[in-house]
C-alpha positions in Angstrom: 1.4 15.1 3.6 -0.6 12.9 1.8 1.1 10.7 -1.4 -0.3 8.6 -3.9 0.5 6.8 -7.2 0.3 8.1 -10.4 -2.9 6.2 -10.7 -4.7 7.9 -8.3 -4.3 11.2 -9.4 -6.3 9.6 -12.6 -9.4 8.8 -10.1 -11.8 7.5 -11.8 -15.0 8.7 -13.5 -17.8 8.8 -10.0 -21.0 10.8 -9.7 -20.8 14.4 -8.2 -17.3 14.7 -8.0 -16.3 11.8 -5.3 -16.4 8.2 -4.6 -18.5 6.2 -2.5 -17.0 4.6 0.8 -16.6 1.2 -0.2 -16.7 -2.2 1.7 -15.4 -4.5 -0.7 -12.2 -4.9 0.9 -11.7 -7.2 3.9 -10.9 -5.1 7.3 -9.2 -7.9 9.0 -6.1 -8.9 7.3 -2.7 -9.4 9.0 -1.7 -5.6 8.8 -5.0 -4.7 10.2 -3.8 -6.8 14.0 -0.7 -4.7 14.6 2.6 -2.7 13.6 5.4 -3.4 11.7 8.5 -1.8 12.5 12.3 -1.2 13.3 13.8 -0.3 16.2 17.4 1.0 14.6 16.4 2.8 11.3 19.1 5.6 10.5 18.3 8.5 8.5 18.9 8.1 4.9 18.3 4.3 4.2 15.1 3.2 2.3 12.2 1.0 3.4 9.6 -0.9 1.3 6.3 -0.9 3.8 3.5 -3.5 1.9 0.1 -2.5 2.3 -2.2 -4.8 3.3 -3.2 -7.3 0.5 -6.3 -6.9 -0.9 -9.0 -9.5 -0.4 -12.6 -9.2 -2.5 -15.5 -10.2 0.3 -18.0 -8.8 -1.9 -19.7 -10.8 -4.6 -19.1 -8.8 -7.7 -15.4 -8.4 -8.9 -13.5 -5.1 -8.2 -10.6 -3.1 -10.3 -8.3 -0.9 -8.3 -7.1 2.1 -9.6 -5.0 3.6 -6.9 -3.5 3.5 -3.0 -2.0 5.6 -1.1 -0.7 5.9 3.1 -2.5 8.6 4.4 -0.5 9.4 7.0 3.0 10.0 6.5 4.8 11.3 9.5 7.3 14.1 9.2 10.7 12.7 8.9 9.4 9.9 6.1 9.0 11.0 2.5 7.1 8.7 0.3 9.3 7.7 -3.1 6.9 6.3 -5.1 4.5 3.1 -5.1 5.1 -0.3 -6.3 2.6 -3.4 -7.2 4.1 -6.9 -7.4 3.3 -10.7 -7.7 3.6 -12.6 -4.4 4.5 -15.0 -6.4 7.6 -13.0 -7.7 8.9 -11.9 -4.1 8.2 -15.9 -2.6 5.4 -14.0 -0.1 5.0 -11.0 1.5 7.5 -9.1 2.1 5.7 -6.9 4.8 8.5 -4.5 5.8 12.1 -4.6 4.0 15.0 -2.3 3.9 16.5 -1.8 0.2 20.1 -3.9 -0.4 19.4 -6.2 2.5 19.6 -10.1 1.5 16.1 -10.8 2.4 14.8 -8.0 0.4 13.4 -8.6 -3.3 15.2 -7.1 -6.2 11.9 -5.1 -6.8 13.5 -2.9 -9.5 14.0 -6.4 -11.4 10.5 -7.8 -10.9 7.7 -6.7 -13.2 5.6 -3.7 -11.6 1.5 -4.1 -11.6 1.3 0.0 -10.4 0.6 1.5 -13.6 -2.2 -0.9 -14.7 -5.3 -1.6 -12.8 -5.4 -4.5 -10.2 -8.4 -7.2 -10.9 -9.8 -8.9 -7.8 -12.2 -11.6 -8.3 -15.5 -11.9 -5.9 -14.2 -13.6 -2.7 -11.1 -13.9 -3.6 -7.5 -12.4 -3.1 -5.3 -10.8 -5.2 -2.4 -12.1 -6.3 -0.7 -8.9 -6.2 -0.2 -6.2 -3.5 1.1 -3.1 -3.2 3.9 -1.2 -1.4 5.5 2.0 -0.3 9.1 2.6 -0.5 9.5 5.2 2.1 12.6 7.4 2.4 13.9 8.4 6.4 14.6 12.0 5.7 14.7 12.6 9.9 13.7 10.8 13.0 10.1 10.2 12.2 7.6 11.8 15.0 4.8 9.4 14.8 4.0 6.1 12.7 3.1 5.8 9.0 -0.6 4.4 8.7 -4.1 4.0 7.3 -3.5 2.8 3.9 -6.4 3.8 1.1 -7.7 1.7 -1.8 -9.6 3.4 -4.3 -11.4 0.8 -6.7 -14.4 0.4 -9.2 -17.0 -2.4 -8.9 -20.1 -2.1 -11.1 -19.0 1.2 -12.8 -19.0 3.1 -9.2 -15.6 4.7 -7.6 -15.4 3.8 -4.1 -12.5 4.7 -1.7 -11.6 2.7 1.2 -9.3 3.1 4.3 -7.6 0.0 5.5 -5.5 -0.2 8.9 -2.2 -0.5 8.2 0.6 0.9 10.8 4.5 1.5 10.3 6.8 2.1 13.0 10.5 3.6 12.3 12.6 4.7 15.3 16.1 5.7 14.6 18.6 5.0 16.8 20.7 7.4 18.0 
């Protein structure tokens, strides 16, 4: 099952139909080095999953449009996708279940989703996105591969960062 933001459905304009693969993106951020995760998860609570924040290598500045998780094991359902400040949250928060302490008040903070992201050449963004992910059932595999889809230079490219999720709920 794959989800995505309202922005991606609005792809943008690219020659023959699809995007290029782009390399913009930096491959080796701190999501790309492991898995985030719980060990006693219980069906029915909410979990905000941040992707991995995007960092420009390239030399020309880039405009995202859209991400999604790729792949979303049955027994987690996708809610919808968010796009805040780090600034706003104090960091990143890279996993966090909804109504614990630690855990921003996203629903208070302003929400970047709906507008496209700027990232400078060699630089990284300021803001980064998330998944708030629903346990529906035990989950049978991890959530992972998170995509960006951007523009740089009036081209659509699409790239597919490694980004890993691990729910297990306890019985």
């Amino acid at each position: 099952m794959l989800a995505v933001l309202g922005l991606a459905a609005c792809s943008p304009a690219h020659e023959g139909g699809r995007a290029a693969t782009g390399n913009a993106l930096a491959t080796d951020g701190t999501q790309s080095s492991g898995t985030v995760g719980n060990e006693h998860a219980r069906v029915g609570e909410i979990w905000y999953f941040a992707l991995p924040v995007p960092y420009n290598t390239s030399s020309k500045p880039i405009e995202i449009k859209g991400v999604a998780v790729e792949h979303i094991p049955s027994g987690i359902r996708v809610l919808e996708y968010g796009a805040y400040d780090l600034n706003d949250t104090e960091g990143l928060p890279l996993l966090a279940q909804e109504g614990a302490s630690y855990t921003p008040e996203f629903a208070k903070l302003k929400n970047y989703v709906t507008h496209p992201v700027k990232v400078a050449a060699g630089k990284e963004s300021n803001v980064f996105y998330l998944a708030k992910m629903k346990i529906t059932a035990p989950p049978k595999d991890t959530v992972r591969e998170c995509r960006f889809e951007y523009e740089q230079g009036g081209r659509a490219y699409t790239q597919t960062l490694d980004c890993e999720l691990e729910l297990k709920v306890s019985e």
